[in-house]
C-alpha positions as CSV (number, residue, x, y, z in Angstrom):
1,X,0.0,0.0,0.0
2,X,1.1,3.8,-0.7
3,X,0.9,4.6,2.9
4,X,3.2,2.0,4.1
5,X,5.8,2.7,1.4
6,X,6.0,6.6,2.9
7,X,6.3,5.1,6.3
8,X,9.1,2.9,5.3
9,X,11.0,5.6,3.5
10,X,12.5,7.2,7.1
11,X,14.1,4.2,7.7
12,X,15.6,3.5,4.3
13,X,17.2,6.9,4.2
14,X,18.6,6.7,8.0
15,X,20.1,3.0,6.9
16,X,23.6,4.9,5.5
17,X,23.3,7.1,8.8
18,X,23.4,4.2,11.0
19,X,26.0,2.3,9.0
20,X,28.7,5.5,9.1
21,X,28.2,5.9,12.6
22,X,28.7,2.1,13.4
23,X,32.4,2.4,12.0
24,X,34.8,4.7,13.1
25,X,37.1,5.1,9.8
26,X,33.7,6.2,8.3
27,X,32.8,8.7,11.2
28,X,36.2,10.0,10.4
29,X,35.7,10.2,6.7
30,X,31.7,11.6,7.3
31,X,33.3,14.7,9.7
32,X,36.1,15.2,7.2
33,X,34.0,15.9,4.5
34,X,31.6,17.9,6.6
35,X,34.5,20.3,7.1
36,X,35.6,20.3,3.3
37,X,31.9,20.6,2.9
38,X,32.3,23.9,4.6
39,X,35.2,24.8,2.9
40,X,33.1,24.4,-0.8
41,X,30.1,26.4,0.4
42,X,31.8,28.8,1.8
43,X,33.9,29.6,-1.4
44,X,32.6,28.1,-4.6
45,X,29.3,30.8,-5.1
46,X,31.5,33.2,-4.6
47,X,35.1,32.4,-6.2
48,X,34.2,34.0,-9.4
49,X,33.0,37.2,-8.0
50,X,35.7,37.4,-6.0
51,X,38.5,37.0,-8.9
52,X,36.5,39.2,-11.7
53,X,34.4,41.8,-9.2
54,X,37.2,42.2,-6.7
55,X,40.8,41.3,-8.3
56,X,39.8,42.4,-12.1
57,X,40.1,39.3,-13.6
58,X,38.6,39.5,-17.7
59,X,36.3,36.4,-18.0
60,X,38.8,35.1,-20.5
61,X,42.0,35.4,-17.7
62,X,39.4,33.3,-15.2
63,X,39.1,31.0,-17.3
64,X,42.5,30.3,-17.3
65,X,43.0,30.1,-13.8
66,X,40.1,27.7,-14.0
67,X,42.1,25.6,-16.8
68,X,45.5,25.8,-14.7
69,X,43.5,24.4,-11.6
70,X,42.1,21.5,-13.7
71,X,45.8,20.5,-14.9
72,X,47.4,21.1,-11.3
73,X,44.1,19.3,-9.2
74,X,44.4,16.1,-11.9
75,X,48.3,16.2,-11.5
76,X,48.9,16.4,-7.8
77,X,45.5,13.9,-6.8
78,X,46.9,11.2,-9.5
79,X,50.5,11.4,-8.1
80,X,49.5,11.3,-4.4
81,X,46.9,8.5,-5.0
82,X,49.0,6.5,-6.7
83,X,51.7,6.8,-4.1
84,X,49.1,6.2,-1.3
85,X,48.2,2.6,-2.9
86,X,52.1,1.7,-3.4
87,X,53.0,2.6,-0.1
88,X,49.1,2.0,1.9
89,X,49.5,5.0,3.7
90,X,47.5,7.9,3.8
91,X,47.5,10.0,6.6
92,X,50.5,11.7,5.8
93,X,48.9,12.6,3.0
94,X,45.3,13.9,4.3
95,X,47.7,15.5,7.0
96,X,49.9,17.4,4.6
97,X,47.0,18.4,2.2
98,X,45.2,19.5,5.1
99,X,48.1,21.7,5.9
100,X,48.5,23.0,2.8
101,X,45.1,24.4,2.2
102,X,45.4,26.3,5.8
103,X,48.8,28.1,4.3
104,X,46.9,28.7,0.8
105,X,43.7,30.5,2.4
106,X,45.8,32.5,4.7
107,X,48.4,33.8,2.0
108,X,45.2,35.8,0.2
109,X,44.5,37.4,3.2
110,X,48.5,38.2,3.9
111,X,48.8,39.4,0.8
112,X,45.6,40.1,-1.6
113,X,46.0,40.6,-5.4
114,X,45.2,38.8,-8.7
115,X,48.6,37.0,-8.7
116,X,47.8,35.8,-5.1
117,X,44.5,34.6,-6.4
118,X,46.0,33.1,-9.4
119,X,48.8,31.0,-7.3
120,X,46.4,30.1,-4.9
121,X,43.1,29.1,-7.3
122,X,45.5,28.4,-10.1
123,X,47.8,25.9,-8.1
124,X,47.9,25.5,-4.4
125,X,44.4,25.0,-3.2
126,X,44.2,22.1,-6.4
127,X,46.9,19.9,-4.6
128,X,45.2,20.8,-1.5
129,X,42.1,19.7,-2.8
130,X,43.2,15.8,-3.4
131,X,42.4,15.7,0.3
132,X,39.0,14.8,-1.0
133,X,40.1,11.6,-3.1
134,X,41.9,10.4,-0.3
135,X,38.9,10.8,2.8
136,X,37.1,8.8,-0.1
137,X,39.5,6.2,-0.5
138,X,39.3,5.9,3.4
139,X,35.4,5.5,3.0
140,X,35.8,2.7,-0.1
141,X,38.5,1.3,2.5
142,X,36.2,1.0,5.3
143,X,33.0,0.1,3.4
144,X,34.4,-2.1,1.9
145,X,33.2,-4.8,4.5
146,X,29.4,-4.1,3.4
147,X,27.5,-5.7,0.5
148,X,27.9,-3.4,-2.8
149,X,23.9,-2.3,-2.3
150,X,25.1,-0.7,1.4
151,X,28.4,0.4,0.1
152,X,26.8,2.6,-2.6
153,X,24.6,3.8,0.1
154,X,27.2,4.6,2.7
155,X,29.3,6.3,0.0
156,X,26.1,8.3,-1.3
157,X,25.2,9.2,2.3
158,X,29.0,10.4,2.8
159,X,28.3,12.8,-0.4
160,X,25.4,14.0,1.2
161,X,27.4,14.8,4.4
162,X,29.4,17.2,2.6
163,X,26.4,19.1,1.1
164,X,25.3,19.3,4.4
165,X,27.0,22.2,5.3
166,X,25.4,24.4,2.8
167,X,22.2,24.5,4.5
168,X,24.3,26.2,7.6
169,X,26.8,27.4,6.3
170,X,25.5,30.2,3.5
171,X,22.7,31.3,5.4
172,X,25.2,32.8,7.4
173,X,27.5,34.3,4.9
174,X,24.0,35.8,3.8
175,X,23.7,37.2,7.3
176,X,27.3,38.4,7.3
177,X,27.1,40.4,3.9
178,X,23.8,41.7,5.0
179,X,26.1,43.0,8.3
180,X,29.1,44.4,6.1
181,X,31.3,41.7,5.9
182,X,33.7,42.1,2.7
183,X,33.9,39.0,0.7
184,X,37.7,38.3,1.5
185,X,36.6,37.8,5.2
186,X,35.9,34.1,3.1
187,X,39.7,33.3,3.2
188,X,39.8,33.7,7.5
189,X,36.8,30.8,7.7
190,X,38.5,29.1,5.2
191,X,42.2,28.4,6.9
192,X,40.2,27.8,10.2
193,X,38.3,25.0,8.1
194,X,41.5,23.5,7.2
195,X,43.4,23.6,10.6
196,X,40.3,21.6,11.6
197,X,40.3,19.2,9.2
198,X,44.6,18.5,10.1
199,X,43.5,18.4,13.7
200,X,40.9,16.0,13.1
201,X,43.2,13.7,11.2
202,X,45.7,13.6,13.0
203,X,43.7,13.0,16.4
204,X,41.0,10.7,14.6
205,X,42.2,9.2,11.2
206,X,43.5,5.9,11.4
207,X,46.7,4.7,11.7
208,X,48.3,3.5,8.9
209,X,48.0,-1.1,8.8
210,X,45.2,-0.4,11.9
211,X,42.2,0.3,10.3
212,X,41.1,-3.5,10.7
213,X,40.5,-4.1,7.1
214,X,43.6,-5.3,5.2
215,X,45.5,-2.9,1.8
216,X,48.3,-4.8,0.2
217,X,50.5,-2.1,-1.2
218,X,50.2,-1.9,-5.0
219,X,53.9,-1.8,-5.8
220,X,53.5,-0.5,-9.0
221,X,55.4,2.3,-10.5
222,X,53.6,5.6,-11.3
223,X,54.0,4.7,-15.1
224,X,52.4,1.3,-14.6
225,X,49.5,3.1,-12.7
226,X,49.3,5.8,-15.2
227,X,48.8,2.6,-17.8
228,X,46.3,1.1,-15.8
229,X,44.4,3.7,-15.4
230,X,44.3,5.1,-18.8
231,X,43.5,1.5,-20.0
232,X,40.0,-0.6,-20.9
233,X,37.7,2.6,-21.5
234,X,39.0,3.6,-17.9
235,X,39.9,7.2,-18.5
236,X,36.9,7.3,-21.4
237,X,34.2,6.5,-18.8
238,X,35.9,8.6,-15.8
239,X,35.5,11.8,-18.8
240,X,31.9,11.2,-19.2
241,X,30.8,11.5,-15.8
242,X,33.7,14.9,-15.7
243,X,31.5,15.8,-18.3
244,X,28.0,15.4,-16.3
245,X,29.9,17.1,-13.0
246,X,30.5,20.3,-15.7
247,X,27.0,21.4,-15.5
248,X,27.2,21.2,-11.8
249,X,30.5,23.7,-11.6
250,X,29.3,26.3,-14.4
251,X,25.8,26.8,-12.0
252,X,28.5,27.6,-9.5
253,X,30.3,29.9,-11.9
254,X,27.3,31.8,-13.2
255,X,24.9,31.9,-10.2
256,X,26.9,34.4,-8.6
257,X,27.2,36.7,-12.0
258,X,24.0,36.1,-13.7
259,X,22.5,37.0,-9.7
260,X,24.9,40.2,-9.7
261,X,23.5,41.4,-13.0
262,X,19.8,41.0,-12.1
263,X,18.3,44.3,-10.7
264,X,16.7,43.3,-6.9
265,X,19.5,40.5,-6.2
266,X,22.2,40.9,-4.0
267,X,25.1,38.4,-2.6
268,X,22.6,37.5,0.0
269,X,20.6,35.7,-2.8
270,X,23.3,33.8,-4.1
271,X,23.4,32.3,-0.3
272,X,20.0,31.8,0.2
273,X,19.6,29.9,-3.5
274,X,22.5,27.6,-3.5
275,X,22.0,26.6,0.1
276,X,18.6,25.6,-0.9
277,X,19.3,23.4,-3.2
278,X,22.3,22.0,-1.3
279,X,19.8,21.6,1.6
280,X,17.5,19.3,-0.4
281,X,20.2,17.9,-2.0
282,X,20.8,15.8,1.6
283,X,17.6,13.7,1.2
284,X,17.9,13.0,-2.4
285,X,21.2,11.2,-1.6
286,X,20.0,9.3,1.9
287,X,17.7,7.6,-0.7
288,X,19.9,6.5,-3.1
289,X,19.6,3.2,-2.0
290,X,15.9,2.9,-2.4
291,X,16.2,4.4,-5.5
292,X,18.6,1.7,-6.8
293,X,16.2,-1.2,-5.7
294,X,14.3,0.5,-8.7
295,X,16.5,1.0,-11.9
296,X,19.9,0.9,-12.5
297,X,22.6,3.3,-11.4
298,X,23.3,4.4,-14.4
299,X,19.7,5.0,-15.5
300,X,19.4,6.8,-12.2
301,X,22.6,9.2,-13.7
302,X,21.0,9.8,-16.8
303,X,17.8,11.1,-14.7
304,X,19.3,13.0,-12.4
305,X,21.5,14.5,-14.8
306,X,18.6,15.3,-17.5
307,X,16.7,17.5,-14.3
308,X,19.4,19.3,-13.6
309,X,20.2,20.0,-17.4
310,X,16.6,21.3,-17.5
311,X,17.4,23.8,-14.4
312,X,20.5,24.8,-16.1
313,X,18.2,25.6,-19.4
314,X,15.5,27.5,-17.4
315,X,17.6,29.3,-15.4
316,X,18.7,32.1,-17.1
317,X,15.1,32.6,-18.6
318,X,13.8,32.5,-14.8
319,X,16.9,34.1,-13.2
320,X,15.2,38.0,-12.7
321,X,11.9,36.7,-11.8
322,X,10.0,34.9,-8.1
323,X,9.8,31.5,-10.5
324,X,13.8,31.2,-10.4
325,X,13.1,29.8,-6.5
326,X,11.2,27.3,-7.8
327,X,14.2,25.6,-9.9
328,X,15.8,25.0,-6.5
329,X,13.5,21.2,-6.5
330,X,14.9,20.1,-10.4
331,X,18.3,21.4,-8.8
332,X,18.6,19.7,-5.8
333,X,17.0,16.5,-7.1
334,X,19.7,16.4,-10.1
335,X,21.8,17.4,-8.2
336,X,21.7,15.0,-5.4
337,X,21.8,11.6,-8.4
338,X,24.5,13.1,-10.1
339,X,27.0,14.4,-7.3
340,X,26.5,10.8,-5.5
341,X,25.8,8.1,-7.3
342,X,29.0,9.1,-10.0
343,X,31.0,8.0,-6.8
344,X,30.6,4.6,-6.5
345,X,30.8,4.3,-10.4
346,X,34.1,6.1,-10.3
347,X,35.7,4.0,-7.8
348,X,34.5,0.6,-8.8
349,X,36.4,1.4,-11.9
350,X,40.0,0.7,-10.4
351,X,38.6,-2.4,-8.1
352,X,39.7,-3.0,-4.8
353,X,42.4,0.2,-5.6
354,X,41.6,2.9,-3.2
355,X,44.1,5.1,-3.5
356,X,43.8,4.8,-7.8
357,X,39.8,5.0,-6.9
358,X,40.1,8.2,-4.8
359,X,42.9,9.5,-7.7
360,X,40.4,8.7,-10.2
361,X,37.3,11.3,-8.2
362,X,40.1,13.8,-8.9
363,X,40.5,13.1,-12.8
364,X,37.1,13.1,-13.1
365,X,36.4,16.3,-11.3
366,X,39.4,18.0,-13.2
367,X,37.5,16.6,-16.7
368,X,34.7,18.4,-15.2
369,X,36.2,21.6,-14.5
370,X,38.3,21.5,-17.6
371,X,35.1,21.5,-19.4
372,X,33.1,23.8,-17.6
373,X,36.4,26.1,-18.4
374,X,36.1,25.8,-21.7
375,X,32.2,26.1,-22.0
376,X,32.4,29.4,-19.8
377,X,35.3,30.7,-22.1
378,X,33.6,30.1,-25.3
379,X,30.1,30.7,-24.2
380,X,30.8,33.9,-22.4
381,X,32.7,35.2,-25.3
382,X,29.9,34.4,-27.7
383,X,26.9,35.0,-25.9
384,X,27.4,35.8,-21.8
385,X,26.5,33.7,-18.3
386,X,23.3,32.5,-20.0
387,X,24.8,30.9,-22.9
388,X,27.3,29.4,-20.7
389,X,24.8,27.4,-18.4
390,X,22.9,26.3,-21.0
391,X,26.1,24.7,-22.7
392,X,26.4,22.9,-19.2
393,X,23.0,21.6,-19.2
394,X,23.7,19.9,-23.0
395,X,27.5,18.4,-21.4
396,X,25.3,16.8,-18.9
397,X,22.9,15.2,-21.2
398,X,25.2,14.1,-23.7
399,X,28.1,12.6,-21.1
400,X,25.0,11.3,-19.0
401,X,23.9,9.9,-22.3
402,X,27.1,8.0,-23.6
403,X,28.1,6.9,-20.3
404,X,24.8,4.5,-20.6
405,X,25.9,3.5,-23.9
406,X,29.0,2.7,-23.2
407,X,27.9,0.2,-20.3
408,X,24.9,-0.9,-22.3
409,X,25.8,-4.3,-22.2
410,X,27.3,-4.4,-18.7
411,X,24.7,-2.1,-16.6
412,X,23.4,-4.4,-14.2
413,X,19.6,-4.9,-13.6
414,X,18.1,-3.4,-10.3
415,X,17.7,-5.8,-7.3
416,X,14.1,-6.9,-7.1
């Protein structure tokens, strides 16, 4: 009956909840990302108005920063995920990026300028960011004791976690613009975020050889990892779903400019609208496993990716008007399939290789970024912000599109 199926939902979505906090490697992971989490709210809405309003970027110069942290994030996350699997240890590695990312943040605020901005967009918050691979690969580590329905679930409700802090987190940068804050007062939240993610892994994370599951150091050279991962469609299929995550990061390029431009919005808006959809993003990916009981994963991507492709097409049609609120639900519903479920996907790729798995989340969010680079370049030069999100909307729907294609014959069927 209807009604028992809405009672029963609760329960499905708390199942990855109660499974992260059972384990502590994954209660590690889950507050790790809740601090990156953090970290992405608090700057991705606002990181182009901060290098073309305040520090005079052209839209052509961003888009090169943008280009040079694509090459640099794919570089540095390969190299240190392929080192973590031939060694099994990682965190050194979580520790250093960790680091890193606290010295980054705090060099714009010691001293502010476009080459400041460009060093650390362009470069060091990109080696920085393969922090994110590697609390993954600690996830796929620890889940790796559960059955692959729960471990999709566990990794999707780990996803979830770090969209989580959008709901808290830009509400109150709404409330400190509304107050005066300037928007470099970003970077000081931003190095405090990172000293709490090195505390936290070095108090929490564990040891390397005691995290009661066992890693058998690869022992392959970075050339032979290279091979392996470039090999069997591998780097093919990883460019697909970089292709579906470019839609995601040109909304976050052009929410803040196409809101600037529209007369009656302010930087409090662009809070209040991504944390929104971030907010009922969470839900979306709690059920991912109930979802899964119904089609297949990668049908699921295609879906999700073909609602938020349709937000991306009606935004800048909506964007002045009260309707643009209502694209939040095709958003956040998208949004949720396609920033979760592409996880899982990702990492089964490289097997039981977590560190290659984690490495691989970074190739495919460079392909993404590399692509939204390149869309916002060309679109913005031919036709402005709204050109630009609509040519993420068709990235989405063609790599959603050929990714199911190209696992036609392998796509398993739902469990009944």
């Amino acid at each position: 009956m209807p009604w028992v199926k809405l009672r029963a939902m609760p329960s499905g979505m708390l199942q990855p909840i109660r499974l992260i906090l059972a384990d502590p490697a994954l209660r590690v992971a889950a507050g790790a990302l809740v601090l990156f989490g953090s970290f992405a709210a608090s700057i991705a809405p606002y990181q182009s108005l901060i290098a073309i309003r305040i520090f005079g970027f052209s839209d052509a110069a961003y888009s090169a920063v943008l280009v040079l942290a694509a090459v640099i994030s794919v570089a540095g996350a390969v190299g240190i995920g392929v080192l973590t699997d031939r060694m099994a240890a990682r965190k050194k590695a979580a520790l250093l990026s960790a680091l890193l990312g606290a010295a980054a943040t705090a060099w714009i605020l010691a001293v502010p300028g476009a080459w400041s901005f460009a060093l650390v967009h362009g470069i060091l918050l990109p080696i920085a960011g393969s922090l994110m691979g590697q609390i993954f690969a600690l996830a796929r580590l620890a889940a790796g004791r559960l059955t692959p329905d729960e471990r999709d679930s566990v990794l999707a409700g780990i996803r979830a976690l770090f969209a989580l802090p959008f709901i808290v987190v830009l509400p109150l940068w709404s409330v400190a613009f509304e107050a005066g804050a300037g928007l470099l007062a970003i970077y000081i939240a931003l190095a405090g975020l990172c000293l709490g993610m090195a505390l936290l892994i070095r108090v929490a994370w564990p040891e390397d050889g005691e995290g009661g599951w066992e890693e058998v150091p690869s022992g392959l050279s970075l050339a032979e990892s290279l091979r392996e991962i470039a090999s069997g469609g591998v780097l093919l299929r990883v460019t697909m779903t970089g292709a579906i995550n470019a839609g995601v990061f040109l909304y976050l390029i052009v929410l803040g400019l196409m809101f600037d431009e529209s007369v009656g919005r302010g930087l409090g808006d662009v809070a209040i609208f991504a944390g929104v959809v971030a907010g009922l993003e969470v839900p979306v990916m709690l059920s991912m496993g109930a979802l899964l009981r119904r089609i297949t994963r990668l049908q699921a991507i295609l879906w999700g990716a073909a609602l938020y492709a349709g937000f991306l097409f009606a935004f800048p049609l909506l964007v002045a008007t009260p309707l643009v609120w209502l694209l939040t639900i095709p958003a956040a519903i998208g949004g949720g399939i396609v920033l979760s479920l592409p996880i899982a996907y990702v990492q089964d790729l490289m097997g039981t290789r977590a560190g290659a798995g984690g490495a691989l989340l970074a190739v495919q969010k460079v392909a993404g970024d590399g692509i939204a680079a390149a869309l916002f370049a060309g679109a913005t030069l031919l036709g402005g912000y709204g050109l630009a999100a609509w040519a993420g909307g068709l990235s989405m729907i063609l790599g959603a599109g050929a990714l199911l294609w190209l696992d036609r014959r392998r796509d398993p069927l739902p469990a009944e």
